[in-house]
DRENDO-1510 file (C-alpha; in Angstrom, 1 decimal, always signed):
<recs>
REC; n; res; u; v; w
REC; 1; UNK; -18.1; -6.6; -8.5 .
REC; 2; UNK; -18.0; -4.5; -5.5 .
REC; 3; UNK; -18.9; -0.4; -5.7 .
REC; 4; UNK; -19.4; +2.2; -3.0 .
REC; 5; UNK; -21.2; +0.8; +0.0 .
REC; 6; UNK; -20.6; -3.0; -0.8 .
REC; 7; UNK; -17.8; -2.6; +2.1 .
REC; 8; UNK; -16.7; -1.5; +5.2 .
REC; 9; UNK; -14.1; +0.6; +6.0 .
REC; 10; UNK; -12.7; -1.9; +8.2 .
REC; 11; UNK; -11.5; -5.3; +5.9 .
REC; 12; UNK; -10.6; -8.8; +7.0 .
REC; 13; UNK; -8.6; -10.3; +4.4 .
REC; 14; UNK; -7.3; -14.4; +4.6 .
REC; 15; UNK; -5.7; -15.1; +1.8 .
REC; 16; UNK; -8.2; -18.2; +1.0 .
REC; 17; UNK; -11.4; -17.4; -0.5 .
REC; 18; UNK; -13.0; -20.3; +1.5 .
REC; 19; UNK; -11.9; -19.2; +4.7 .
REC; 20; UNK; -14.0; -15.5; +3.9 .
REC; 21; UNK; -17.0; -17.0; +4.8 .
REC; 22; UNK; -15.6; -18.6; +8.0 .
REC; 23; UNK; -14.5; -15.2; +9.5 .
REC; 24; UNK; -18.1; -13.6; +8.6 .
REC; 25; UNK; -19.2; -16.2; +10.6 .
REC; 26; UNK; -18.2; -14.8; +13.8 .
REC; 27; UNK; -19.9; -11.3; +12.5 .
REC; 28; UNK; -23.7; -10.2; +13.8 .
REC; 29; UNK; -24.8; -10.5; +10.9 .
REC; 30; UNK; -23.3; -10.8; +7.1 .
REC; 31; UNK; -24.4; -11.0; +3.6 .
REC; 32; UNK; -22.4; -12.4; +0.7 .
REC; 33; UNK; -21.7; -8.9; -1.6 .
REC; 34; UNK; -19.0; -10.4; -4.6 .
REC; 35; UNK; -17.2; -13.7; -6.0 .
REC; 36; UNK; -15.2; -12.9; -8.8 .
REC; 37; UNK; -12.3; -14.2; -10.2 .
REC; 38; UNK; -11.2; -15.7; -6.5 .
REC; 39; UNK; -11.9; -13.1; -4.4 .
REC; 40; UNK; -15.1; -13.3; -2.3 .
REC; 41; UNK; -16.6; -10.6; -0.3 .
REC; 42; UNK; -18.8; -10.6; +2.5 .
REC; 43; UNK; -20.1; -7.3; +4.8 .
REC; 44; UNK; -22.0; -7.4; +7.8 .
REC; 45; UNK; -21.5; -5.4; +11.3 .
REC; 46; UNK; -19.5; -7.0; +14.8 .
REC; 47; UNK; -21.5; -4.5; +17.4 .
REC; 48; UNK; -23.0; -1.9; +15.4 .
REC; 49; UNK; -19.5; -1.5; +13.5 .
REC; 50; UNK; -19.8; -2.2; +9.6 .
REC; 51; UNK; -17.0; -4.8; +8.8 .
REC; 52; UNK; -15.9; -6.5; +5.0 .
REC; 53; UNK; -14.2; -9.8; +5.1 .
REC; 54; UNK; -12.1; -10.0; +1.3 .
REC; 55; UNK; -9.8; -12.6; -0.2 .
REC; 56; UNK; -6.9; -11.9; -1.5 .
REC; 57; UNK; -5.4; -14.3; -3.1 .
REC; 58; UNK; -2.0; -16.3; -2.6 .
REC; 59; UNK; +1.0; -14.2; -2.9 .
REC; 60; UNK; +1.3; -10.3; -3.0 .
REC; 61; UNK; +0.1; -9.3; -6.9 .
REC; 62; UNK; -3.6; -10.4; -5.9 .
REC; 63; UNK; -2.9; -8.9; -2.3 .
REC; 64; UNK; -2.3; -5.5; -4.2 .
REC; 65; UNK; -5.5; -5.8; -6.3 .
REC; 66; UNK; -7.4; -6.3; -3.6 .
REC; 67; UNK; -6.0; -3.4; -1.8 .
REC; 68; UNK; -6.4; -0.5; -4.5 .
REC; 69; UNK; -9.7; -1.7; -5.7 .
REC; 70; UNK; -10.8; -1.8; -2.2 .
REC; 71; UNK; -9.4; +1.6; -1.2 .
REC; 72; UNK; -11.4; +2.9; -4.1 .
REC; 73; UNK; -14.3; +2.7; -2.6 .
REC; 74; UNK; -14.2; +3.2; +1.0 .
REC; 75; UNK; -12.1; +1.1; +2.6 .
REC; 76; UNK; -9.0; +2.3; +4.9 .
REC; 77; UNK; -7.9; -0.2; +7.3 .
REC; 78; UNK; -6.8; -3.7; +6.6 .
REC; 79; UNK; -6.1; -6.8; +8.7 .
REC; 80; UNK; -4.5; -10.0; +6.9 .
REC; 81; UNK; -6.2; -13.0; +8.9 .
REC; 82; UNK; -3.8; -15.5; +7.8 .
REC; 83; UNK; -1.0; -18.5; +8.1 .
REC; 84; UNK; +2.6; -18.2; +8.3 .
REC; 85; UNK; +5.8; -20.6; +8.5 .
REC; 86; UNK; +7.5; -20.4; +11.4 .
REC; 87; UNK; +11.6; -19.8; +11.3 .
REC; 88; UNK; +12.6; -19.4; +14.8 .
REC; 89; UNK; +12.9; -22.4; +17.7 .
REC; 90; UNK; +10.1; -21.2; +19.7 .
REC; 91; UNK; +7.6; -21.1; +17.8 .
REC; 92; UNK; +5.5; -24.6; +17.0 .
REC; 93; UNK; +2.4; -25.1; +15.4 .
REC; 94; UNK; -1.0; -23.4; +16.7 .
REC; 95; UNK; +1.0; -20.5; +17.7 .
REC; 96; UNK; -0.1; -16.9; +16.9 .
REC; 97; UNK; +1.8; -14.3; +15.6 .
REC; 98; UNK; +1.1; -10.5; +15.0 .
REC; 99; UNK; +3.7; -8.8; +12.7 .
REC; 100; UNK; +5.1; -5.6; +13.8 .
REC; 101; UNK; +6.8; -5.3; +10.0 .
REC; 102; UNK; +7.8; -7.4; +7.4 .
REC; 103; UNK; +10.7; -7.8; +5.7 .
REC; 104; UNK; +10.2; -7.1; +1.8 .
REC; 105; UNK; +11.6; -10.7; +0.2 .
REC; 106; UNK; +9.1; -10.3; -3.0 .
REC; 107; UNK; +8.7; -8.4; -6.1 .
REC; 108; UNK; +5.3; -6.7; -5.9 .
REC; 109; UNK; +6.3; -3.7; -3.2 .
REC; 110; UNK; +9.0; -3.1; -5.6 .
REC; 111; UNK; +7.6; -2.3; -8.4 .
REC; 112; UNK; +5.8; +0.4; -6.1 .
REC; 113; UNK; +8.6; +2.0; -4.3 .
REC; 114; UNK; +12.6; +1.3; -3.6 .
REC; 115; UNK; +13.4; -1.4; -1.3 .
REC; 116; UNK; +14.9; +1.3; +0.9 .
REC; 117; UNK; +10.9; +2.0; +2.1 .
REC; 118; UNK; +9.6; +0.0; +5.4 .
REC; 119; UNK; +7.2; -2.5; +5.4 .
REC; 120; UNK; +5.9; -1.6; +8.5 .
REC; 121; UNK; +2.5; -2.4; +10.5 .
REC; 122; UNK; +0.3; +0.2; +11.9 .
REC; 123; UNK; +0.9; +0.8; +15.2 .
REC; 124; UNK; -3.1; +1.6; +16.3 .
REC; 125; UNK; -3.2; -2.1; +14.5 .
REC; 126; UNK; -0.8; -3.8; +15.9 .
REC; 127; UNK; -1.8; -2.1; +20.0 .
REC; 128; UNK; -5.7; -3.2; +18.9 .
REC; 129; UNK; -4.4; -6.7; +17.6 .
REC; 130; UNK; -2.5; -6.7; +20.7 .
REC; 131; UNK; -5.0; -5.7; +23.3 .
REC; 132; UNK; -7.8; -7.9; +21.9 .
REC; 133; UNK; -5.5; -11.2; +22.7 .
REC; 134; UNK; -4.8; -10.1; +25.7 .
REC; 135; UNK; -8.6; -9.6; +26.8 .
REC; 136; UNK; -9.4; -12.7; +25.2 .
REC; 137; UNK; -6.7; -14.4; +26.9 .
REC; 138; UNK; -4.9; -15.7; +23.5 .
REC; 139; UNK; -1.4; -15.5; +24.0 .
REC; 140; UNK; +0.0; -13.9; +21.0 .
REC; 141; UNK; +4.0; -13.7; +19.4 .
REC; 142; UNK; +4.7; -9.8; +17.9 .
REC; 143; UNK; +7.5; -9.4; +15.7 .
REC; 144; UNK; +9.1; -9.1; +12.4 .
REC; 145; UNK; +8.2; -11.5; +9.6 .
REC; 146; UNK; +9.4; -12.1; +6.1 .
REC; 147; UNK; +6.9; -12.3; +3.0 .
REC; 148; UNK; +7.5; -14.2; -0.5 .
REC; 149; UNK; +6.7; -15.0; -4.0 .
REC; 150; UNK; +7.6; -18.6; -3.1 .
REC; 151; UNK; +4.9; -20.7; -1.7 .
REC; 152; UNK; +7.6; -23.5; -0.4 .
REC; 153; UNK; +9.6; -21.2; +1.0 .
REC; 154; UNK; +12.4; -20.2; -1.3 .
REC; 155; UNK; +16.4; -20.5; -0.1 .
REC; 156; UNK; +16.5; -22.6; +3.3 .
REC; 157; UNK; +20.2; -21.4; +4.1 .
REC; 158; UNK; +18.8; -17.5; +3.6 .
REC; 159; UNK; +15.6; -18.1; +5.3 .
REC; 160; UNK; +17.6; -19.9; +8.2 .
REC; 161; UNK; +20.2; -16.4; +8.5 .
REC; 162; UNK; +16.5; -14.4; +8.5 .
REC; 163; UNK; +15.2; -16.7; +11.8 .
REC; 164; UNK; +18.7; -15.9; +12.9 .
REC; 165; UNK; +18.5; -12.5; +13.0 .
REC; 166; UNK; +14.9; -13.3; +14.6 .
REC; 167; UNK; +12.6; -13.2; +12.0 .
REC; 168; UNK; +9.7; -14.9; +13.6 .
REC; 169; UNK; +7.6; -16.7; +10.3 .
REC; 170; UNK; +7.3; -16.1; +6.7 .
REC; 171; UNK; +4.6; -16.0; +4.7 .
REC; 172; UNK; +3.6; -13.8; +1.3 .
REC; 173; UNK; +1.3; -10.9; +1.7 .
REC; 174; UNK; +1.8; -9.0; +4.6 .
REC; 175; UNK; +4.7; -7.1; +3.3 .
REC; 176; UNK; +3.2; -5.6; +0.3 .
REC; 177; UNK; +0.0; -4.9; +2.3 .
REC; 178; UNK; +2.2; -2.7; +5.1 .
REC; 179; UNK; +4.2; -1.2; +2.1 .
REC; 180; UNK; +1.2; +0.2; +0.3 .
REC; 181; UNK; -0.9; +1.6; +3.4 .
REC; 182; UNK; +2.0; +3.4; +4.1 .
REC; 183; UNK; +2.3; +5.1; +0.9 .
REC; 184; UNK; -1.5; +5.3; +0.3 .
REC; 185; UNK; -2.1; +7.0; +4.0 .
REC; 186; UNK; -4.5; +4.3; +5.1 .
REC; 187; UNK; -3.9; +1.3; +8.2 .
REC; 188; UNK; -3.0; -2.4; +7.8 .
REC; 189; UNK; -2.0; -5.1; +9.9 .
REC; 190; UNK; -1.3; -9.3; +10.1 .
REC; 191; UNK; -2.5; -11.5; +12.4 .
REC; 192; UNK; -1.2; -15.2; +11.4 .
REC; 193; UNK; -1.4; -18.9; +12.3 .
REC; 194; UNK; +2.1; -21.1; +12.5 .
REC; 195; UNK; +1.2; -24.2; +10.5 .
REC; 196; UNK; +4.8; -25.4; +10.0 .
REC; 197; UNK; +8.4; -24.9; +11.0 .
REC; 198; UNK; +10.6; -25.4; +8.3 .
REC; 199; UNK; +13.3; -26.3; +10.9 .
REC; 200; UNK; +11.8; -28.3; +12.5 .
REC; 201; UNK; +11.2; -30.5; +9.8 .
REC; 202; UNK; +8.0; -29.6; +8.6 .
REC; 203; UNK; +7.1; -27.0; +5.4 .
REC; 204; UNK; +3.9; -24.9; +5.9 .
REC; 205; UNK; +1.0; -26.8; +6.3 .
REC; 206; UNK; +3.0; -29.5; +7.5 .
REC; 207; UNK; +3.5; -31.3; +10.3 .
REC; 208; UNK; +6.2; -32.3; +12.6 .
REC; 209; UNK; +7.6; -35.6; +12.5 .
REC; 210; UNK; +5.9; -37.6; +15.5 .
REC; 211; UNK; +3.0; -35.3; +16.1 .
REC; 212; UNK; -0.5; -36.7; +15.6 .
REC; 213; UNK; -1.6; -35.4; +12.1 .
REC; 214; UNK; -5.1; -35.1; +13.5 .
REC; 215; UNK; -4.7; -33.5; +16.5 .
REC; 216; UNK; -2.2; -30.8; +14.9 .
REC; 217; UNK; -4.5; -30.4; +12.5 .
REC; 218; UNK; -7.0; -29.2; +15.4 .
REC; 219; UNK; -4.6; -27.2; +17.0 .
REC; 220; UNK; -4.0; -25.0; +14.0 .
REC; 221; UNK; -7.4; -24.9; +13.0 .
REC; 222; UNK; -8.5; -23.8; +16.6 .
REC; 223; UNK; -6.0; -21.3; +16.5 .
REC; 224; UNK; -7.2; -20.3; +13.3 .
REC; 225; UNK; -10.6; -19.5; +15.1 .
REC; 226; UNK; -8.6; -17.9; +17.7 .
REC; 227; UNK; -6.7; -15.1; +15.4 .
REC; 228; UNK; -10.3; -14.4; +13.6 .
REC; 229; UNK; -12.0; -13.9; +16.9 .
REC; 230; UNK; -8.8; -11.4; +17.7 .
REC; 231; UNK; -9.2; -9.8; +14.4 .
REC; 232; UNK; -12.9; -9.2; +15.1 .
REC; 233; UNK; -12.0; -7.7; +18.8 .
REC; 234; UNK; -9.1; -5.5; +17.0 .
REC; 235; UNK; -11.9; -3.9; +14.5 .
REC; 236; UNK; -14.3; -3.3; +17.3 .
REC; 237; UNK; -11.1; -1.5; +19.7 .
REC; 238; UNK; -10.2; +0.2; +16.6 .
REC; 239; UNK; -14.0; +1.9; +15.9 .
REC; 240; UNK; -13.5; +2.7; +19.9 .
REC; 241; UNK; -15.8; -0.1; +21.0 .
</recs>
């Protein structure tokens, strides 16, 4: 268990506890501070800056865990490092997207606050997520995205109407983590991998028919690396680096 100076105030949370360790990776330095009950927590500094990478879990119960138990001892600004199913045309596979706000298709936020409250990013978040792809020179997708309770997607005839109405991927934290920031006064962002487009015939983690399975596979991982190296850049902007 983590107390008072285990973490940073800046967090890095994928919702896999094996991909923690990957995004520490790409810190100075790091040390391994908690593994309990699936969530993993490492803290190390990017430049001088103290940074946390977390878990959170799948879905937006665990998410909210994570968030209060974190807040409760330091930390204030949170970055989901994740994957999301794409649900518009244009976006494919290896693409990056960086929510703006989420739409609030899950129970969790609820049981917080009336539906009628925004799931929305923070905007010094979003700019920071923002300007690090562009220095990097990682073209990036900002927009609205949908989060979940339902790993497989859910309704396909609702979830097509969302992409409609250009809602650019779903996935199932994000929402929960912009709805309590906003009522808690601290930050929190998204930055996701498309690994799937459900209309294009291929659930999340899938793949399109007639791609390559291997080199798809590459593509999202690389982009993967991508969005962490972003999310890295976006804590250093952030802390005014």
């Amino acid at each position: 268990m983590c107390g008072i100076g285990d973490v940073a105030r800046y967090i890095l949370m994928p919702g896999d506890p094996t991909r923690v360790q990957r995004i520490a990776k790409h810190f100075d330095s790091a040390e391994k501070k908690a593994e309990y009950r699936g969530y993993v927590t490492y803290t190390g500094e990017t430049k001088g800056i103290p940074v946390t990478s977390t878990s959170s879990g799948i879905g937006c119960p665990t998410t909210a865990i994570a968030m209060e138990e974190l807040m409760k001892i330091g930390a204030d600004t949170f970055i989901r490092v994740g994957t999301t199913g794409a649900l518009v045309p244009h976006l494919d596979s290896g693409d990056i997207v960086v929510a703006t706000g989420a739409v609030r298709w899950e129970g969790t936020s609820k049981a917080y606050i009336a539906t009628e409250y925004p799931a929305v990013a923070n905007y010094q978040v979003v700019n920071a997520l923002l300007q690090a792809a562009d220095e990097l020179g990682i073209k990036v997708h900002p927009g609205i995205i949908i989060s979940s309770d339902a790993y497989y997607g859910g309704n396909d005839e609702v979830l097509r109407k969302f992409g409609e109405a250009n809602v650019l991927s779903i996935e199932m934290e994000a929402s929960l983590m912009f709805t309590l920031a906003g009522m808690r006064g601290v930050r929190a962002g998204a930055i996701c991998t498309v690994d799937g487009n459900i209309f294009k015939g291929s659930g999340k983690g899938e793949f399109e028919p007639g791609e390559k399975s291997g080199e798809l596979a590459d593509k999202v991982q690389q982009s993967i690396e991508d969005e962490i190296r972003i999310a890295v850049r976006a804590v250093q902007i952030l802390d005014g680096s």
